[in-house]
C-alpha positions as CSV (number, residue, x, y, z in Angstrom):
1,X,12.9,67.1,120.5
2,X,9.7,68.8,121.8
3,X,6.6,69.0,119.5
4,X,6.4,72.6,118.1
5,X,10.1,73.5,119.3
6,X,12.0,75.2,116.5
7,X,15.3,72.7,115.3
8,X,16.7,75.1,112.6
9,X,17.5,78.5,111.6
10,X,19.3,79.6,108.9
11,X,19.1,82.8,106.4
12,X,15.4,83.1,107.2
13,X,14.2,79.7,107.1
14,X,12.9,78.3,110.4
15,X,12.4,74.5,110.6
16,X,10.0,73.7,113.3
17,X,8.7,69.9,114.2
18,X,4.8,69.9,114.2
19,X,2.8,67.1,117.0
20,X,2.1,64.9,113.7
21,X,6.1,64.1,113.6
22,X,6.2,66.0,110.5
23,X,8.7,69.3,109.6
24,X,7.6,72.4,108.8
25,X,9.4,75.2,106.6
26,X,9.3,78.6,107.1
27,X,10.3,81.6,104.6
28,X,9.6,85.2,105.6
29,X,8.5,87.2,102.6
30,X,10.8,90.4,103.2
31,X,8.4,92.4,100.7
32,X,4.8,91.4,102.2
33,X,6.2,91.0,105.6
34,X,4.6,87.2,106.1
35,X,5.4,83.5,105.9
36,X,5.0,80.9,103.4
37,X,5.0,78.0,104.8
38,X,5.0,74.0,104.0
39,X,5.1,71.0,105.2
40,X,7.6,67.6,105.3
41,X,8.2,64.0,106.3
42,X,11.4,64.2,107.2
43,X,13.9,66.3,108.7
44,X,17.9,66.0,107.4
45,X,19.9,63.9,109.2
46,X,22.9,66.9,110.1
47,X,20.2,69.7,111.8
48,X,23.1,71.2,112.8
49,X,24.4,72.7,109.9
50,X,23.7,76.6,109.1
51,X,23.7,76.4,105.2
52,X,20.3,75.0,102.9
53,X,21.2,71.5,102.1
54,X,19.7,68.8,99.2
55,X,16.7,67.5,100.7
56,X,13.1,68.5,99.4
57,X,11.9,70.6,102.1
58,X,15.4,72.5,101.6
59,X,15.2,72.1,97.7
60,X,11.5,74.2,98.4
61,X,12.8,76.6,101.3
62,X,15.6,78.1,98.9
63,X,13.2,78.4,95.7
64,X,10.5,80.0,97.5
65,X,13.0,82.2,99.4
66,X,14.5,83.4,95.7
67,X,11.2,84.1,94.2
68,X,10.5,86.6,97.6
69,X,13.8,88.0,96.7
70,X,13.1,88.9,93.7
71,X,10.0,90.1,94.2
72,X,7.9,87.3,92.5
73,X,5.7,85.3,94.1
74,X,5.0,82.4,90.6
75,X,8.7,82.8,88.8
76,X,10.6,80.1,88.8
77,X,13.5,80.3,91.6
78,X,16.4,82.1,89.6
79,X,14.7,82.5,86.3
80,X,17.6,84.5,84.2
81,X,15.3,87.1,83.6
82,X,14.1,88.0,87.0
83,X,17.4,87.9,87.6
84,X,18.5,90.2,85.1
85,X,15.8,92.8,85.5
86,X,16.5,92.8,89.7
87,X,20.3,93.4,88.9
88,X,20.1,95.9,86.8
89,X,17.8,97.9,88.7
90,X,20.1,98.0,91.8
91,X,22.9,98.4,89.5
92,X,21.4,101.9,88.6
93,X,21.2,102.8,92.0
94,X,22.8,105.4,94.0
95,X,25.8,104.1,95.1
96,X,26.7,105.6,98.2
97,X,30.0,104.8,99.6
98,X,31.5,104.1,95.9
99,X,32.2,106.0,92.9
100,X,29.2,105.9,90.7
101,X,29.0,104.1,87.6
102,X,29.7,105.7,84.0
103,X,26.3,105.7,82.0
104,X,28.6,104.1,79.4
105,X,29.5,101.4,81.8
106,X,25.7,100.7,82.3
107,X,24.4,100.6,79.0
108,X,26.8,98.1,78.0
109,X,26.5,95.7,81.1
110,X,22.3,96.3,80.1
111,X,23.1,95.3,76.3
112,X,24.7,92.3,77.3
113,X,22.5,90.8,80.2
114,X,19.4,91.8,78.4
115,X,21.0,89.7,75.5
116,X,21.3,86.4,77.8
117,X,18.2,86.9,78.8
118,X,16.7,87.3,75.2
119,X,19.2,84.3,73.9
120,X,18.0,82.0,76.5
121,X,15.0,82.5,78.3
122,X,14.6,79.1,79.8
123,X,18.0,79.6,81.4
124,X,17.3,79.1,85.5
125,X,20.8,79.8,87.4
126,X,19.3,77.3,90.4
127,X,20.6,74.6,88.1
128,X,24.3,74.8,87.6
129,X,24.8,71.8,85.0
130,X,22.5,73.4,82.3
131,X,23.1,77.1,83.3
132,X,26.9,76.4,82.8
133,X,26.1,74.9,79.6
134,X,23.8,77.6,78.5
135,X,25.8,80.4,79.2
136,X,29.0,79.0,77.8
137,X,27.5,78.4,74.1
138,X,25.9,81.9,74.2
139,X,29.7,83.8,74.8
140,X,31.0,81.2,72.7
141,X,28.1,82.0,69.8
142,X,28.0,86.0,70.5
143,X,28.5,88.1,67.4
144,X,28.4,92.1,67.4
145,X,27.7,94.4,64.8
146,X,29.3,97.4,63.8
147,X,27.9,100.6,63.9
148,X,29.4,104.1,63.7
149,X,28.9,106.7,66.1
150,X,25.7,108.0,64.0
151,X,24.4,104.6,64.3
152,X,24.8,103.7,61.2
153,X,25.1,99.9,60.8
154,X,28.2,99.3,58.9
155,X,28.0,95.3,59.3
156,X,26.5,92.4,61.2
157,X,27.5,89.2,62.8
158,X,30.7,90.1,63.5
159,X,33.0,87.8,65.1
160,X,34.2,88.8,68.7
161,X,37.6,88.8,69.9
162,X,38.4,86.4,73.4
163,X,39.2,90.4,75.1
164,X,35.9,91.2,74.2
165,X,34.2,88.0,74.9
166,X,36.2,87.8,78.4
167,X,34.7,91.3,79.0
168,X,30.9,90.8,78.4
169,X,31.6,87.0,80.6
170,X,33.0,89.5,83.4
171,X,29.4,91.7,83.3
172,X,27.2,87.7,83.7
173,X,29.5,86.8,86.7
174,X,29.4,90.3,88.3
175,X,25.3,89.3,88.5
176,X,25.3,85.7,89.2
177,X,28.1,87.1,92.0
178,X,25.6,89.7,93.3
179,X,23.0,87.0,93.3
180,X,24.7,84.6,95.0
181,X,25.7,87.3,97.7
182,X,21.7,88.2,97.9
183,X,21.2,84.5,98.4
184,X,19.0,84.6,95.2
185,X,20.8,81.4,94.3
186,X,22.9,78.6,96.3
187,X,26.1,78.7,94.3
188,X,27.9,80.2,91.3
189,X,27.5,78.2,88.1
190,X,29.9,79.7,86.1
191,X,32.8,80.2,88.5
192,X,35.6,78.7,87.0
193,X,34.7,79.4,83.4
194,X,36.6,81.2,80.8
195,X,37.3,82.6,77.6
196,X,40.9,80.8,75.9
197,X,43.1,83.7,74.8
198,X,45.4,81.4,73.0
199,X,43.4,82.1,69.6
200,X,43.1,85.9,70.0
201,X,44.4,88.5,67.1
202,X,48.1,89.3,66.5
203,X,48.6,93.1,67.4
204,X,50.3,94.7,63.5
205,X,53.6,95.2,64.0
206,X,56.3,96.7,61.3
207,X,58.8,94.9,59.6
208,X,62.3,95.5,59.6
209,X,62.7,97.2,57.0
210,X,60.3,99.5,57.7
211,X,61.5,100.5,60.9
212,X,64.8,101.1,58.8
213,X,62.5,103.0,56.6
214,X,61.7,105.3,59.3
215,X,64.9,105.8,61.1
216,X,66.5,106.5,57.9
217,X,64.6,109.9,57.6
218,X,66.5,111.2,60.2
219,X,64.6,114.3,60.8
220,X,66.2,115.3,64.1
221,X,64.3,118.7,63.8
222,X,60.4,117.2,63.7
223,X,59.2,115.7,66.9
224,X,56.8,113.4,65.5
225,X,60.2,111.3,63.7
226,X,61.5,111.9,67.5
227,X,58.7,110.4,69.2
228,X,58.4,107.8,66.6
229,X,62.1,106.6,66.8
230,X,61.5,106.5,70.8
231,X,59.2,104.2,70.7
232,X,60.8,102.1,68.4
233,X,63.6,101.7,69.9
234,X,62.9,101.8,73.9
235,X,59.3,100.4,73.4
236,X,57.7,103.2,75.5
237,X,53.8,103.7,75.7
238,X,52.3,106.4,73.6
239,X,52.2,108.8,76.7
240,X,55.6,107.7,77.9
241,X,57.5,108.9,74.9
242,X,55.7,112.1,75.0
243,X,56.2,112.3,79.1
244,X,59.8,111.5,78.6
245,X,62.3,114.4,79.5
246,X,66.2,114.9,78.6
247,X,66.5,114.4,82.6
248,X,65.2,111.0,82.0
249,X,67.9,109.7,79.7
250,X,70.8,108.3,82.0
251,X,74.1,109.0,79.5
252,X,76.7,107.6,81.6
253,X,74.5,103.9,82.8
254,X,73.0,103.7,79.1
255,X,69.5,104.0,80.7
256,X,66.2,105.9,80.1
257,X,64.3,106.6,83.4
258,X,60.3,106.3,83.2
259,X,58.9,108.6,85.6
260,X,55.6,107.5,85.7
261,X,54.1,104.6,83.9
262,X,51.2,102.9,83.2
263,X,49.6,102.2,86.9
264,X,52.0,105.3,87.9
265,X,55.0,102.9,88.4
266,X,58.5,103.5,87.3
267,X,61.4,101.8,85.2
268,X,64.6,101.5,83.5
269,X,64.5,100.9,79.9
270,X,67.8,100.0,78.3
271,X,69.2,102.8,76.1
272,X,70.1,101.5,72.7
273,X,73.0,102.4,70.8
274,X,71.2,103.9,67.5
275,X,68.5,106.2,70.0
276,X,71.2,107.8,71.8
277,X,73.4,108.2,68.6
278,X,70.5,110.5,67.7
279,X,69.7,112.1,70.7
280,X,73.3,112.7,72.2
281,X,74.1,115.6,69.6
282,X,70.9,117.0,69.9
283,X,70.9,117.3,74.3
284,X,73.4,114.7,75.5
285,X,76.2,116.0,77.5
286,X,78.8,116.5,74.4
287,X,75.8,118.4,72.5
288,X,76.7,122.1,71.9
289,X,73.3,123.3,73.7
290,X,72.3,120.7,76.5
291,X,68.5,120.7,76.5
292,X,66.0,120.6,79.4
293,X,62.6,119.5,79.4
294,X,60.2,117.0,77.1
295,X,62.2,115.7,74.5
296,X,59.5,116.1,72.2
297,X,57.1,118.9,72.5
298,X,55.2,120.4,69.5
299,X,51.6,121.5,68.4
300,X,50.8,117.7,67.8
301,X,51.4,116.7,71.5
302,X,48.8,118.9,72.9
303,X,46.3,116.1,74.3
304,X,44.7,115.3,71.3
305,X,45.3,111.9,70.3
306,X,43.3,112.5,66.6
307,X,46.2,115.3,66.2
308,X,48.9,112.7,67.2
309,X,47.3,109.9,65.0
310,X,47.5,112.0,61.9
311,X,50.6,113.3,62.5
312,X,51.8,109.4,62.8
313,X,50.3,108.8,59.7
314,X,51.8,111.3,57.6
315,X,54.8,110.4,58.9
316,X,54.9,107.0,57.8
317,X,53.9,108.1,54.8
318,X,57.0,110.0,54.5
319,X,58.4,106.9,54.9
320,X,56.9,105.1,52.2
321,X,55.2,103.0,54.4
322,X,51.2,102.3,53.7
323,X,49.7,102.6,57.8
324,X,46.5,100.7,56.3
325,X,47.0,96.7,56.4
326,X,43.8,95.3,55.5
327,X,40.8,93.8,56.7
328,X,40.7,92.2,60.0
329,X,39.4,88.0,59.1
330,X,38.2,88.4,63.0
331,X,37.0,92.1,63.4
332,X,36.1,92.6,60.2
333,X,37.9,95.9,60.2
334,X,40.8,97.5,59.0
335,X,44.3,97.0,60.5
336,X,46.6,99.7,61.2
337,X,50.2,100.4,62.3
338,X,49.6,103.1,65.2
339,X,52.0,104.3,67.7
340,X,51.5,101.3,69.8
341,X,52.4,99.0,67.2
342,X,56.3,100.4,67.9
343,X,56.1,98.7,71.8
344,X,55.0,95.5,70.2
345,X,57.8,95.7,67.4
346,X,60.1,96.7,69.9
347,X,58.9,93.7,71.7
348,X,59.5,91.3,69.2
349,X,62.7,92.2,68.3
350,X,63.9,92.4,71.5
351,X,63.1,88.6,72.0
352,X,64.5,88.2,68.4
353,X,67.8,89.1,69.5
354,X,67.9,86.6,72.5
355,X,66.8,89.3,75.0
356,X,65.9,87.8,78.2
357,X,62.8,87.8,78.7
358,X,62.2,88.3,82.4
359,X,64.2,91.4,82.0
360,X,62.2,92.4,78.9
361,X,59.4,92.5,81.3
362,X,60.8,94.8,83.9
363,X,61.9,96.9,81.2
364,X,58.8,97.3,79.3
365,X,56.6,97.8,83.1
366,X,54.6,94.3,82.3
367,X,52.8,92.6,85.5
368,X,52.0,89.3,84.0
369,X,55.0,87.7,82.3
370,X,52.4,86.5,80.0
371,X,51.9,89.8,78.5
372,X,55.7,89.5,77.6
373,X,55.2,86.4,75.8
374,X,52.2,87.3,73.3
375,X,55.3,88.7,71.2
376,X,56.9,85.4,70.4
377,X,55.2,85.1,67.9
378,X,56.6,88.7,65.9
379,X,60.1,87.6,67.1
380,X,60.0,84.5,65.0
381,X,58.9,86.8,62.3
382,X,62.1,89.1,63.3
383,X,64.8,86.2,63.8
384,X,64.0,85.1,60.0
385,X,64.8,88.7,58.7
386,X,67.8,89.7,61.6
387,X,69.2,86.0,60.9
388,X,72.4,87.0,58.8
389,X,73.3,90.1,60.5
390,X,74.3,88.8,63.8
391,X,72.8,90.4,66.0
392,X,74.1,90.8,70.1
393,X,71.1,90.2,72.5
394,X,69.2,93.0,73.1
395,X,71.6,95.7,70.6
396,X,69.1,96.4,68.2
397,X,70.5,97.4,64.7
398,X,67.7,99.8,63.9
399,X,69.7,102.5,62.0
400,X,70.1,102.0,58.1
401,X,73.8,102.8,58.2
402,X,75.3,100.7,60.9
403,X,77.5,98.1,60.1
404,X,76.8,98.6,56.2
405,X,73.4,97.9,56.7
406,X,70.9,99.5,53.7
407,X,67.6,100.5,53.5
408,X,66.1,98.4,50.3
């Protein structure tokens, strides 16, 4: 190896070997156009590899190439708050060959760094160990307050749900992702860590005696009781019930057709015996009229979810069923039975009845069979109350009147 002949290249770091026997280190400063430059004993044994590796000279090359890369010439190598500030500054950038960013999106991915940054400003992502450790007890500690859409602060400290804690953990490794990728730092710290979901909040489902409750109105005429008993009793999304058409219920295979679900992708939902009890006289083929179009259609379906919500509300309370549950221990706000409580009560008592539960996937357009087993824990709720009655799998007895079966 000659004296002065460059031995190593690599992500704009050149090693050369001076005439004293010693190693010198290179770093182009991008910004100023120039080197820094520093001398060392000794050279790594592999000067064949094209990544940084662990001795000093490298240890010195990567920090001094971080701080040029962020713009700083004294910080320390990945200082969380250089860090932060550099993201979020490119992160408000035109965005050329992508769909830009919601300002919504933004703010909340600022609120959240900005907040590492405040809760730990010695954090330095160069050191995996402690930045793992750091970043970990702050999405572990993180509390939110609540604020209306004035402003207003209604409460603070307010625990966080694992959804929402995954959420604002997805926003830190989008950075540390982009700052690995900008070769800011040598490695993710945080790549394999994540939020448990085990401990996360029951969704309010109805009993079944409420459901009873509601089916027992039997208001074949109101479209709100016909969207209501829909989702109760195929477990269809909000916008599916309201999407479904009398072309869409399969009479002679027992089947209701989703055109287009969630992720535009369709299904078969079974048809159970009590829904098309109510829906055959009113458009199934024996009915005196057969009907075409959305089976339910109305002022209330218009696209305005605050008109749907009330009109939800008022039903139940024609049901003598109170929508308001009570404070959330976790949220610390009020739980509610909405219209996507019916898919999770449909859910649970479709498991209650021995459904299977891979085909209670297909049918209710899951991905993860996961998602299909958060409702285990309503159908032990369900098999308690359906215990005595004897249920077939999957034949829900939803309907007050079947098989001598009362409304209390």
């Amino acid at each position: 190896m000659r004296s002065g002949e460059t031995v190593l290249r690599y992500n704009r770091i050149n090693i050369r070997r001076l005439p004293s026997g010693r190693f010198q280190y290179r770093v182009r400063d991008p910004n100023a156009a120039r080197y820094e430059a520093a001398t060392f004993e000794r050279l790594p044994e592999d000067v064949k590899r094209d990544k940084p590796g662990t001795s000093a000279g490298d240890r010195w090359a990567t920090a001094q190439l971080a701080r040029f890369r962020l713009g700083l010439a004294t910080a320390e190598p990945a200082a969380i708050e250089a860090v932060v500030g550099a993201y979020l500054q490119q992160l408000g950038s035109s965005r050329p060959k992508a769909r830009p960013l919601s300002q919504v999106y933004i703010a909340e991915v600022r609120r959240t760094l900005e907040g590492l940054a405040i809760t730990c400003p010695a954090l330095d992502l160069n050191r995996p160990a402690e930045a793992k450790r750091l970043i970990r007890a702050w999405i572990f500690d993180l509390k939110a307050v609540g604020v209306t859409k004035s402003g207003q602060v209604l409460r603070r400290n307010l625990e966080l749900g694992p959804v929402t804690r995954a959420r604002y953990l997805t926003h830190v490794k989008a950075m540390i992702g982009w700052a690995v990728a900008e070769g800011v730092i040598g490695r993710n710290p945080i790549g394999n860590l994540s939020v448990p979901q085990n401990d996360r909040d029951l969704e309010p489902v109805f009993t079944l005696m409420q459901v009873r409750a509601v089916f027992a109105l039997h208001r074949t005429d109101d479209p709100v009781w016909l969207w209501a008993v829909i989702m109760l009793a195929a477990g269809l999304r909000r916008s599916e019930a309201i999407g479904l058409t009398w072309a869409d219920v399969l009479w002679s295979q027992s089947l209701l057709r989703v055109q287009k679900g969630k992720g535009s992708a369709a299904r078969l939902v079974p048809l159970q015996m009590d829904l098309r009890s109510i829906l055959g006289p009113i458009g199934g083929p024996d009915a005196k009229r057969p009907r075409v179009g959305p089976i339910v259609a109305g002022d209330d379906f218009s696209g305005n979810r605050k008109h749907e919500w009330t009109a939800f509300r008022r039903l139940l309370r024609m049901a003598d069923i109170d929508p308001d549950l009570g404070i959330n221990k976790i949220t610390g706000r009020m739980d509610r039975l909405h219209p996507h409580s019916c898919r999770h009560t449909y859910g649970g008592l479709m498991l209650a009845s021995g459904y299977d539960s891979m085909l209670l996937r297909h049918a209710m357009g899951h991905r993860q069979a996961d998602t299909t087993g958060d409702y285990s824990e309503s159908a032990t709720m369900f098999r308690a109350e359906i215990s005595d009655e004897g249920w077939e799998p999957g034949d829900l007895m939803l309907c007050p009147d079947r098989d001598s079966v009362a409304v209390k």
